[in-house]
C-alpha positions in Angstrom: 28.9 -109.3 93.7 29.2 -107.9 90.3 31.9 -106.1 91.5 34.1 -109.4 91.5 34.3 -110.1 87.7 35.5 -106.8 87.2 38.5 -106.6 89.8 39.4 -110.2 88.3 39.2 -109.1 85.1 41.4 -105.9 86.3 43.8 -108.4 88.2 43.9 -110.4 84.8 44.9 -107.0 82.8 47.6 -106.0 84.4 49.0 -109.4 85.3 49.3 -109.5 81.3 50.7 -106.1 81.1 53.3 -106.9 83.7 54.6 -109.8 81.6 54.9 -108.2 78.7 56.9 -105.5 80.6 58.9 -107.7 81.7 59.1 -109.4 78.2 60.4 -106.0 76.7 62.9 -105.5 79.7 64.2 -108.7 78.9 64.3 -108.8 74.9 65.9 -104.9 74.8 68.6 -105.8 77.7 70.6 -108.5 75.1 72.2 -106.6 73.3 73.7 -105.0 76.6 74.3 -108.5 77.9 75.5 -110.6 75.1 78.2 -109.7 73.0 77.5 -108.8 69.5 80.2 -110.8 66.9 79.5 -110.4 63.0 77.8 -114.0 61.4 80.4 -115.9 59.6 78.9 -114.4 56.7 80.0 -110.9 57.8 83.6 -111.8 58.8 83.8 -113.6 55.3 82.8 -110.6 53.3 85.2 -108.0 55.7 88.4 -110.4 55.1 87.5 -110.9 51.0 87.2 -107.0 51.3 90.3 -106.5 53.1 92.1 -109.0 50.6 91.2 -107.2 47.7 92.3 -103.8 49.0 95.5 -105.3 49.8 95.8 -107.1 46.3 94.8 -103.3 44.6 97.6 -101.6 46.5 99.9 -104.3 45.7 99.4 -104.3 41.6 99.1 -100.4 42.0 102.7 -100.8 43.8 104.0 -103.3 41.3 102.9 -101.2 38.1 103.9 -97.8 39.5 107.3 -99.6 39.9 107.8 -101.3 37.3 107.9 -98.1 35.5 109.6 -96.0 37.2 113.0 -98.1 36.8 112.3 -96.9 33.0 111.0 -93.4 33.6 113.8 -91.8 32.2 114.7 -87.7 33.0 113.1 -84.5 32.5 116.2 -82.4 31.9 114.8 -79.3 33.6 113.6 -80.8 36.6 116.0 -83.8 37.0 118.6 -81.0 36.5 117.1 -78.9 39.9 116.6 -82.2 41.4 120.3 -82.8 41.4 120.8 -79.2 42.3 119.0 -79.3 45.2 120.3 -82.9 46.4 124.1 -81.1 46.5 122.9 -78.0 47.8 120.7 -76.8 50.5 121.0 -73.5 49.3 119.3 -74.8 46.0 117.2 -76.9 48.0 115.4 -73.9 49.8 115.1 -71.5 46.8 114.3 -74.2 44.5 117.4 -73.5 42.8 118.1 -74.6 38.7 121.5 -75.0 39.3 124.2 -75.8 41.8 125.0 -72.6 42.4 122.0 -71.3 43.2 121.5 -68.4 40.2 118.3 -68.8 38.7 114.8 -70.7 40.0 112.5 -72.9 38.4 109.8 -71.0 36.5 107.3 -72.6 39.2 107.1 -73.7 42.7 109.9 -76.6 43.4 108.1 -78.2 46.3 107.7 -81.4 43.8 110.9 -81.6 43.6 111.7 -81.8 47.7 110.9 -85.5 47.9 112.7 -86.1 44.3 115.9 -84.2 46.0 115.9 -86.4 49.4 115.4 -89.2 47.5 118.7 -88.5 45.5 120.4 -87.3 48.4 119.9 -90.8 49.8 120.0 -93.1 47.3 122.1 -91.5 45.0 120.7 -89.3 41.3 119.3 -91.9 39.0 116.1 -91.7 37.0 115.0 -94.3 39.7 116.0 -92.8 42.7 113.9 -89.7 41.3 110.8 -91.9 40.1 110.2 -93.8 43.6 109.1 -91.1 45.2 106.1 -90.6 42.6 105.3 -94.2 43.0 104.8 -94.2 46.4 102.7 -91.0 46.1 100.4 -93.2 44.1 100.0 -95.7 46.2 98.9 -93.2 48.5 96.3 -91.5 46.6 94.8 -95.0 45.8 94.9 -96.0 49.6 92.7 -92.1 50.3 90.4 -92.3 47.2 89.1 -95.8 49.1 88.9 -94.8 52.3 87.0 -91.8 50.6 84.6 -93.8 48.7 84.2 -96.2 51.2 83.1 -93.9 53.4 80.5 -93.1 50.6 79.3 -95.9 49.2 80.4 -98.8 51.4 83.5 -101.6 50.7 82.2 -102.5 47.3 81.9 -99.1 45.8 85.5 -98.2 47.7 87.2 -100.6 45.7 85.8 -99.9 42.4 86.2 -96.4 42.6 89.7 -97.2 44.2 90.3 -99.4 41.3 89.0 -97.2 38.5 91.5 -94.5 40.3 94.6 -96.6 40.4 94.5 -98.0 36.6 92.9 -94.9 35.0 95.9 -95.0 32.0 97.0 -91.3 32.8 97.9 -91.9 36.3 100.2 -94.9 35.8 102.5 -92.8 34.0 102.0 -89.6 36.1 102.8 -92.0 39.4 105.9 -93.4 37.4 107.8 -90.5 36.2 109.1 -87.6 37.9 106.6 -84.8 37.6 104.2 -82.3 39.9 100.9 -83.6 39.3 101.8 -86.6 41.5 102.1 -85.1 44.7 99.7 -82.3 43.4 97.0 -85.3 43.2 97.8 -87.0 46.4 97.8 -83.9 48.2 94.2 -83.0 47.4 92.9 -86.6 47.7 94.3 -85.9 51.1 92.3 -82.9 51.5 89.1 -84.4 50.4 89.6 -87.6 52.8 90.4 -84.7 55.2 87.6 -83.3 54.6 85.2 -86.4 54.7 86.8 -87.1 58.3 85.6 -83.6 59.4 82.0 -84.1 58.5 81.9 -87.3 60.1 82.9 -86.1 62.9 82.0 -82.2 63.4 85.7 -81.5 64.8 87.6 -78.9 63.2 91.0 -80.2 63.3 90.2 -82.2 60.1 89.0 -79.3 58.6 92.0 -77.6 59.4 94.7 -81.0 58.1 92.2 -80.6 54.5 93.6 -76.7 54.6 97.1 -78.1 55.3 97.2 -80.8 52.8 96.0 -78.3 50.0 98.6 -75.7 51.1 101.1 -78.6 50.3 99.2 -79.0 46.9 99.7 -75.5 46.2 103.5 -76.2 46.8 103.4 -78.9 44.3 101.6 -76.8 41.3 100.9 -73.7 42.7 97.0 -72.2 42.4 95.7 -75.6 40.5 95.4 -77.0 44.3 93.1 -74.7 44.9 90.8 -75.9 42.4 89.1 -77.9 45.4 88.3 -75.2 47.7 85.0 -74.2 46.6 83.6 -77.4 46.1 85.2 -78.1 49.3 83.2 -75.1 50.8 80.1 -75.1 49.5 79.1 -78.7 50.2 80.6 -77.9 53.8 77.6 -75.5 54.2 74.8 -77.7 52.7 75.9 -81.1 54.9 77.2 -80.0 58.3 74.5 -80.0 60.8 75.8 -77.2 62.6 74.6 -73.8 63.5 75.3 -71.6 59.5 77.6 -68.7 61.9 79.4 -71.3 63.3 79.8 -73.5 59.9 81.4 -69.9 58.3 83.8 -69.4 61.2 85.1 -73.0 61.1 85.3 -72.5 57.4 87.2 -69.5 57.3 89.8 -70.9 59.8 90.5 -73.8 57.3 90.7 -71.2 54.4 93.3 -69.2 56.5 95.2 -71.9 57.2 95.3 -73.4 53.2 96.3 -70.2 52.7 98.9 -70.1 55.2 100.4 -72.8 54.3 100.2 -72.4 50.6 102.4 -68.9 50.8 104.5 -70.2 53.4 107.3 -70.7 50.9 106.7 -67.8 48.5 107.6 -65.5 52.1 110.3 -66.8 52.9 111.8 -66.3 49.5 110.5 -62.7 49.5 112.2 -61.8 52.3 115.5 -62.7 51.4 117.5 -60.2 49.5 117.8 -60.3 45.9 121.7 -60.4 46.5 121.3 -63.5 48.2 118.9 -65.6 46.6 118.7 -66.7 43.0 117.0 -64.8 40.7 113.1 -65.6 40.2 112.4 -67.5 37.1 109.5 -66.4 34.6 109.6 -62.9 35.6 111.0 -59.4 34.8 111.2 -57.8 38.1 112.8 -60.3 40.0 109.2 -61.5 42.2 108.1 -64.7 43.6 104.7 -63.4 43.3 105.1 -62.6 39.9 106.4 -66.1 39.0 103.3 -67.8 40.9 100.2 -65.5 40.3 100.8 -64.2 37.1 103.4 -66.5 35.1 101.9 -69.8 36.4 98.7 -68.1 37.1 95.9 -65.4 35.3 98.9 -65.5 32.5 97.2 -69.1 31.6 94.4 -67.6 30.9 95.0 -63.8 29.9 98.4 -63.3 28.6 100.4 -60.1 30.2 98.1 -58.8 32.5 100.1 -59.3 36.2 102.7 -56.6 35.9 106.2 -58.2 36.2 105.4 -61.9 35.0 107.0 -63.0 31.5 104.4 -62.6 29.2 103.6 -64.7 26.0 106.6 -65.3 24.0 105.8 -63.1 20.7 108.0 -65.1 18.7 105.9 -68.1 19.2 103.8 -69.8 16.0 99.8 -69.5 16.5 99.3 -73.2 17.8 102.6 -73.6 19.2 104.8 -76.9 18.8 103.3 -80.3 18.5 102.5 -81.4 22.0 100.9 -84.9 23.4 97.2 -84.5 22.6 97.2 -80.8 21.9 93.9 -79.6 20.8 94.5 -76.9 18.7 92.1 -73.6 17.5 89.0 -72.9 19.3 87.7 -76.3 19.7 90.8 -76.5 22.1 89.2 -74.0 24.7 85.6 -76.1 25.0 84.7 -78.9 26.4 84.0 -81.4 23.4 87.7 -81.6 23.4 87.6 -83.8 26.9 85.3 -86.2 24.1 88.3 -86.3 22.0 90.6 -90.0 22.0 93.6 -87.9 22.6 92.3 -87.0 26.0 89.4 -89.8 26.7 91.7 -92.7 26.4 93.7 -91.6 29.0 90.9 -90.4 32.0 87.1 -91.2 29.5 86.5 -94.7 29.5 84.2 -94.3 32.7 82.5 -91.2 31.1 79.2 -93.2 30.9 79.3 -94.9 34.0 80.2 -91.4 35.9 77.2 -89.5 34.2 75.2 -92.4 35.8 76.2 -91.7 38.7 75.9 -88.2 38.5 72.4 -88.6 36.9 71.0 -91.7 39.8 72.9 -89.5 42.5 70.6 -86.3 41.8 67.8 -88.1 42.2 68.6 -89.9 45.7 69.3 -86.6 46.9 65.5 -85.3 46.1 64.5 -88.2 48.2 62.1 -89.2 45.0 62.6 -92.5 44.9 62.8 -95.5 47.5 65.1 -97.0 45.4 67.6 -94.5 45.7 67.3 -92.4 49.7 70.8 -91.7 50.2 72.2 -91.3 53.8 74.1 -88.5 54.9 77.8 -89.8 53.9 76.2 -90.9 50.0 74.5 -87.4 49.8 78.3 -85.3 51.0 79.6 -87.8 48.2 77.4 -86.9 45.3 77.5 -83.4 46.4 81.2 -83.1 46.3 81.8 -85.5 43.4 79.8 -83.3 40.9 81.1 -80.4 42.8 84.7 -81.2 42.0 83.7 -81.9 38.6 81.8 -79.9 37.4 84.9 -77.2 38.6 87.6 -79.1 36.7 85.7 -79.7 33.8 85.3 -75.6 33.3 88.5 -75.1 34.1 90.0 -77.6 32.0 87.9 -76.4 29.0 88.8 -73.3 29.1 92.5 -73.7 29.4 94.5 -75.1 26.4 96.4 -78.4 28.1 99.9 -78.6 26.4 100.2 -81.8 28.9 97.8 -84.7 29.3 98.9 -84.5 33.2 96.5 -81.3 33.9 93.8 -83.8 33.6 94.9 -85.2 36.5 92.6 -83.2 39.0 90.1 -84.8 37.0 90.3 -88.3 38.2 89.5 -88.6 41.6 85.8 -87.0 41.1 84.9 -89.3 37.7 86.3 -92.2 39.9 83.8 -91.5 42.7 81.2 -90.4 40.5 81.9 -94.1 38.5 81.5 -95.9 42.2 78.7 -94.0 43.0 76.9 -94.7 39.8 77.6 -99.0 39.8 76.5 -98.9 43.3 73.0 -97.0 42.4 72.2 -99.1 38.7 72.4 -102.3 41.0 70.1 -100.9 43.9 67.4 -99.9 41.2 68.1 -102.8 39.8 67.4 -105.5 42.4 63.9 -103.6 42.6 61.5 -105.0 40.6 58.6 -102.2 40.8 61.0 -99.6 40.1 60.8 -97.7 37.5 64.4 -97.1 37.1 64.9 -100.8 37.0 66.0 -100.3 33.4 68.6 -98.2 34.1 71.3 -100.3 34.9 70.8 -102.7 31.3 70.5 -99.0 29.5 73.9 -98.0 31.2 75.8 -100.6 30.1 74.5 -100.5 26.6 75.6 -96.9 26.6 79.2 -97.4 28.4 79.7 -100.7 26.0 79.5 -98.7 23.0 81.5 -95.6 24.2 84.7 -97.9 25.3 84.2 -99.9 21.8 84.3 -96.4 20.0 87.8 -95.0 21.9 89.0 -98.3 21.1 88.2 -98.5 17.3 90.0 -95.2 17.1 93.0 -97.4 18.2 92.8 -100.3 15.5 96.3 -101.6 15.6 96.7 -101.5 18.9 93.6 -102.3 20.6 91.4 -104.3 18.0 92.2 -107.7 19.9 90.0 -106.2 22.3 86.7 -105.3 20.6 85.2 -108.6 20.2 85.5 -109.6 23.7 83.8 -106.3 25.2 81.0 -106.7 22.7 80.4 -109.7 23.8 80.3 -109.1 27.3 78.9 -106.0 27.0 75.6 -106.9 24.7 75.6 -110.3 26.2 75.2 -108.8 29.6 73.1 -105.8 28.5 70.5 -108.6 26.8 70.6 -110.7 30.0 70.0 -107.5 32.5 67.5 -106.3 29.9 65.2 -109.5 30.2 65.8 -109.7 33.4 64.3 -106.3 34.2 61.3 -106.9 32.1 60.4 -109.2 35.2 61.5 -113.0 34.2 62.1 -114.5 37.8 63.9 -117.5 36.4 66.4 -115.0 35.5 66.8 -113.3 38.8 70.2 -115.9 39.6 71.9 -114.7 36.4 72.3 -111.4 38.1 75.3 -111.2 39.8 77.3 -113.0 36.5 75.5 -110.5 34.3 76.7 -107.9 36.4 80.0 -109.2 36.6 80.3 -109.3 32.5 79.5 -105.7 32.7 82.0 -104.7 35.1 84.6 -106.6 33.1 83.7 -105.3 29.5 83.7 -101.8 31.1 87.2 -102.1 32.8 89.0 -104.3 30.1 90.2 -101.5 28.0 91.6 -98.8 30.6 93.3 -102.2 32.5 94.9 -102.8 29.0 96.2 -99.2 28.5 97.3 -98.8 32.0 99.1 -102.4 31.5 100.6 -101.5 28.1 102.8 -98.7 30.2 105.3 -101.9 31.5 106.5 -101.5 27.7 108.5 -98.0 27.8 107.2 -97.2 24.3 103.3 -97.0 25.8 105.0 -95.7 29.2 104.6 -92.0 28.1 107.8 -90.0 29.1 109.2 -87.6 32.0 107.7 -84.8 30.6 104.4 -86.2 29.7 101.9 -88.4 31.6 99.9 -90.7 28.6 99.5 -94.6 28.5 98.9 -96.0 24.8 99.7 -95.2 21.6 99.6 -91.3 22.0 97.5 -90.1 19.3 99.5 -87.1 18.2 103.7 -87.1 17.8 104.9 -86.1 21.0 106.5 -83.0 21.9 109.7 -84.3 23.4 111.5 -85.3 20.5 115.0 -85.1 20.6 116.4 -82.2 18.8 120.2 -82.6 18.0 122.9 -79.6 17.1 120.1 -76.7 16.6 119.8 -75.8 20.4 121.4 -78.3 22.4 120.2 -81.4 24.1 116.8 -80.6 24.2 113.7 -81.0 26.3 113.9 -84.6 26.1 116.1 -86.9 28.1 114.0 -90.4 27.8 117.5 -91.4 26.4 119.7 -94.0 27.5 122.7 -91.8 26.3 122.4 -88.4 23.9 125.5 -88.0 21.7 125.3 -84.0 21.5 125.6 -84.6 25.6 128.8 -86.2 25.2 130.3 -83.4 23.2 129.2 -80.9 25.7 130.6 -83.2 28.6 134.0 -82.4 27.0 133.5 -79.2 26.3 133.0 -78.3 30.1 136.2 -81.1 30.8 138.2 -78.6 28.6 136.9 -75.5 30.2 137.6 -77.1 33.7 140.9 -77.9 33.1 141.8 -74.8 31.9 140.0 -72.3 34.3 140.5 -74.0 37.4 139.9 -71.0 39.8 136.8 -69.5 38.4 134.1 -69.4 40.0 131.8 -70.6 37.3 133.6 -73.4 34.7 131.1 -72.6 32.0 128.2 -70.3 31.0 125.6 -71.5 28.8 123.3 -69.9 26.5 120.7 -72.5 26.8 119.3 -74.3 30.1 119.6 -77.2 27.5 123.0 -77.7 27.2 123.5 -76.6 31.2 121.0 -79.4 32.5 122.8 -82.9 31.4 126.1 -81.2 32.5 124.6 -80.6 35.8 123.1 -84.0 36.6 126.6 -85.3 35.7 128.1 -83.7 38.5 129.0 -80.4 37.2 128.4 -77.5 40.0 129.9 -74.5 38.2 128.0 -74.3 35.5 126.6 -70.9 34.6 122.8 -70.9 33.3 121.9 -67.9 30.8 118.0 -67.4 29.8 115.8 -69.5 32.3 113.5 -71.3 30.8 112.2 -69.9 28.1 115.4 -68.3 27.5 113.5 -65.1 27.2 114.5 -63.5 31.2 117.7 -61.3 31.6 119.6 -63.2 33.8 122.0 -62.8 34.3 122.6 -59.5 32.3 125.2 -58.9 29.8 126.6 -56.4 32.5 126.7 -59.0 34.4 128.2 -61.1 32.7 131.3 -59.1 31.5 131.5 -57.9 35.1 132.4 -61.8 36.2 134.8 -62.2 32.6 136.6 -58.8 33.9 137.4 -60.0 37.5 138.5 -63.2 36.0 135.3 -64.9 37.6 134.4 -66.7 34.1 136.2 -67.5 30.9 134.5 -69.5 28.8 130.8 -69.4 27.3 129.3 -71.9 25.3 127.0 -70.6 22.6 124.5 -73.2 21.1 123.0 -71.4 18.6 119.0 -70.3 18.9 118.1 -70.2 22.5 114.7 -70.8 21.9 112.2 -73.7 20.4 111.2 -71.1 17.8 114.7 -70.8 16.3 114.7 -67.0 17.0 116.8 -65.9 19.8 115.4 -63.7 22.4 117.0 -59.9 22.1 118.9 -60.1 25.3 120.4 -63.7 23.8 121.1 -62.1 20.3 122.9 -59.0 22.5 125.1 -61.8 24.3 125.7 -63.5 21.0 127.1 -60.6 19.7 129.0 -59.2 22.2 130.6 -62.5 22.5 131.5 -63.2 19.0 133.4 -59.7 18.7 135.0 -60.1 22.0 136.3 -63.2 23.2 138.0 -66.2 21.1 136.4 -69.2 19.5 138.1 -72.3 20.6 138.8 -74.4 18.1 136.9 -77.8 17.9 139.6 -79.9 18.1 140.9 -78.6 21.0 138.0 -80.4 23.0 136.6 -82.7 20.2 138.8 -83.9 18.2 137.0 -85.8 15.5 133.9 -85.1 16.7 133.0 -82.5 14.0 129.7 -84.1 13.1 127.5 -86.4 15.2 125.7 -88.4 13.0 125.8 -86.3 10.1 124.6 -83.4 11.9 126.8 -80.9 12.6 126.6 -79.5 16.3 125.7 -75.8 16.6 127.7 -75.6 19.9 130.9 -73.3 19.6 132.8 -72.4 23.0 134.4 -68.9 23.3 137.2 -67.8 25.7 137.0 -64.5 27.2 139.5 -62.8 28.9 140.0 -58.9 30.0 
């Protein structure tokens, strides 16, 4: 009998066991049977997510296009803009001019959007400026998907936000210029890139090669600035066997490759007797132009045989340029501190190193407060990566345009996102020791925005006495708040919220102060603001022609020049070329006004030999040109190049000077300068 109490107890046992089983069965087959939908909650947050993304790209729409019906021209590159809108000669060789002669003295594969554009719409500063715009809205649209992917929806649209109103990039994506499509093209590559790790498929490793390979079209070896980051953080993420992660690596760097000297061959290959002759070089080589003109030249003057070298006539410093940093505290990296260069990509400088700082120390899985997941860890890694590459690069380098800093943006935007999202996690913990970071963070970020500002007193001291206020108010409010006062806790989010706002209200006023064309920077220059230096494209009148600058509604010395070529037109109908110039500057406005036979002399710099002086009496004696326009010093240093000087002379004691009123009557003096342009007549 004691045998029954145990087999009911037994019977008991599993009877229990059998319902929980079934219990288990039941509560784990749910999911499987009822459909999952987001709490109202959820579906709130997505569409107020969704809303705000689409309000970002709209105001980055607006303000990229409200400034680009100002943008004005860049002679030089409006001129091959045109060029290659009339001619798909000049359109493939990235001609200067109509005829196809000379090249650029870089890469044109800018400009190929700018030309369509013109071909389509017609030339106009705005037909030219679109295309940059809508290049910006781009970038903003990958920099959130990016960062989303990062951080989550919040820290997507702040680092999407602090991407699309960082002050440099409002006029860069407004004005007609290579670092636009040079920035969207490596954002491109990095969302690329992101894709490829989620993922483990190495067709998105391959589209990031592609897109910087377009970069490189765009401004040459500066795209591939994101290639070893790009690399490196491939090999410490991917979970995939480390032969395999090499091979799929190496494929991607063939094809950026690829893709990058795609052009360059098939300008190689051509005969020199059919192409135009290669800008920024001696010997006539694409190669030249890229890798050692545009390239190690940069860095270490003449060392790439056949590249132009430093021009030895130039002052020490060179001219005045936007934000130039002269001597040797141009070639360090205190000069990224200074307000010429902070107030246009610094005012998150702070908030960045926070992220940098909180993002090391999720990634030593140190603190609970800060574990980062696999798609925050790729971010910080590649964020600092990135950076830390463009900031030595960028030091090194002297920056005679605010738009190198370009390359910077993307990575301090990140790094910003990264950083607001970490200060509130450590901040919501109340054990942490880090919970002090976030009220230390915006003390520190208050004060650096109320210092870039204070360098601007006429312009920006409206604004220093509300970002004090919002920034102490909310540092004292976070402050106590940490220290563990729970009838605080619900001031929070508002404290937060003041922070956010004293932190963005200065860059949103410099990117906003580019709708007024003075602040708008210029087609040669990307800078929002009062620039802190004079800028470099002042208009220089009867010394060398029209100049670098064409942020003109209407340049009088272009008006004399227009009738000069009228003149020359009308009375050497059958040449080949109407008119050869001494300077590209007095070529270019004649060219965007329609003019196709126009002879450029010089390049650039005015410092390359072509065409020769052989050449040149070889076309006078077969009747192929008659009249050349000499504007006096080729060059910005008022010292003409030998080969100019040989022209000038040759010219002077062989052909006829026209008289001025013969084309200009009563145009003598411009006013009160007199014009250095004389036009000769040569005939054999």
């Amino acid at each position: 009998m004691p045998s029954r109490p145990q087999s009911a107890w037994t019977a008991a046992q599993c009877a229990q066991t059998e319902r929980e089983h079934t219990a288990h069965m039941i509560v784990t087959a749910i999911p499987a049977t009822v459909p999952s939908h987001p709490t109202r909650g959820r579906l709130f947050r997505r569409r107020t997510q969704a809303w705000m993304f689409f309000c970002l790209i709209a105001a980055s729409s607006i303000l990229y296009g409200v400034n680009a019906a100002h943008s004005g021209f860049s002679d030089y590159y409006a001129s091959a803009a045109k060029s290659m809108s009339v001619s798909w000669k000049a359109f493939l060789f990235g001609a200067f001019d109509p005829q196809s002669t000379i090249t650029l003295d870089k890469l044109s594969g800018f400009l190929i959007p700018q030309a369509l554009s013109a071909r389509v719409f017609g030339f106009s500063a705005w037909s030219l400026a679109i295309p940059q715009a809508v290049e910006g809205v781009i970038t903003v649209a990958a920099a959130y998907y990016v960062i989303r992917r990062w951080t989550g929806p919040t820290g997507g649209l702040i680092g999407a936000a602090a991407m699309a109103f960082t002050p440099l990039l409002v006029p860069m994506f407004s004005h007609p210029m290579e670092d636009g499509m040079l920035t969207m093209c490596t954002t491109l590559a990095v969302a690329a890139w992101q894709r490829s790790i989620e993922t483990g498929r190495l067709r998105w490793l391959v589209l990031s090669g592609v897109a910087v390979g377009i970069g490189f079209q765009a401004k040459m070896m500066q795209a591939w600035l994101v290639l070893p980051a790009l690399a490196v953080v491939y090999l410490l993420t991917v979970a995939l066997p480390f032969r395999r992660k090499w091979w799929r690596l190496a494929v991607a760097g063939i094809v950026a490759v690829a893709v990058s000297l795609s052009w360059m061959c098939v300008i190689a290959v051509v005969s020199p007797a059919n192409r135009p002759y290669i800008d920024g070089t001696t010997n006539n080589n694409i190669f030249s132009m890229v890798f050692g003109y545009n390239g190690v030249d940069r860095f270490f003057s003449n060392l790439m045989p056949g590249a132009l070298g430093a021009d030895p006539l130039a002052p020490a410093h060179g001219s005045n340029t936007v934000g130039l940093v002269p001597g040797l505290l141009g070639h360090t990296p205190i000069k990224l501190l200074l307000p010429a260069y902070a107030s246009q990509i610094g005012w998150l400088y702070p908030l960045a190193a926070a992220g940098l700082v909180l993002g090391f120390i999720a990634l030593r899985r140190t603190h609970a407060a800060l574990e980062a997941d696999e798609r925050l860890r790729s971010g910080i890694l590649l964020s600092g990566a990135l950076l830390l590459t463009m900031v030595v690069v960028m030091s090194v380098m002297s920056l005679p345009h605010t738009a190198y800093l370009a390359s910077m943006v993307f990575p301090l935007s990140a790094l910003s996102a990264i950083g607001a999202i970490l200060l509130w996690r450590t901040s919501r913990r109340r054990m942490s020791r880090l919970r002090f970071a976030l009220p230390i963070a915006t003390a520190v970020q208050t004060i650096w925005v109320v210092v870039l500002v204070a360098h601007y007193p006429v312009f920006g001291r409206w604004l220093l006495a509300p970002i004090c206020m919002l920034g102490l108010g909310a540092t004292v409010l976070l402050t106590v708040r940490a220290a563990g006062r729970p009838q605080l806790q619900r001031i929070a989010r508002p404290a937060g919220a003041a922070a956010l706002v004293a932190t963005l209200l200065a860059p949103l006023t410099w990117a906003l102060s580019t709708v007024v064309p003075a602040y708008a920077g210029t087609a040669n220059d990307a800078y929002a603001g009062p620039p802190a230096q004079p800028a470099q494209t002042h208009q220089v009148e009867g010394k060398y022609g029209i100049g670098l600058n064409s942020n003109r509604d209407a340049n009088r010395t272009a008006t004399i020049e227009a009738l000069i070529f009228d003149y020359a037109k009308a009375n050497s109908p059958n040449d080949e070329f109407v008119l050869a110039t001494d300077s590209w500057r007095s070529s270019a406005p004649l060219i965007m006004q329609g003019a196709r036979r126009v002879l450029p002399i010089g390049g650039y710099s005015s410092r390359v030999d072509a065409p020769s002086l052989a050449r040149i009496q070889s076309l006078v004696s077969h009747h192929r040109l008659t009249y050349i326009l000499l504007t006096g010093p080729a060059s910005k240093n008022a010292v003409s190049p030998p080969h100019i000087v040989e022209l000038h002379h040759w010219v002077e004691n062989s052909c006829r000077l026209v008289p001025r009123d013969a084309y200009a009557a009563g145009f003598g003096a411009v006013g009160g300068t007199m014009l250095a342009d004389r036009l000769y007549a040569c005939t054999r």
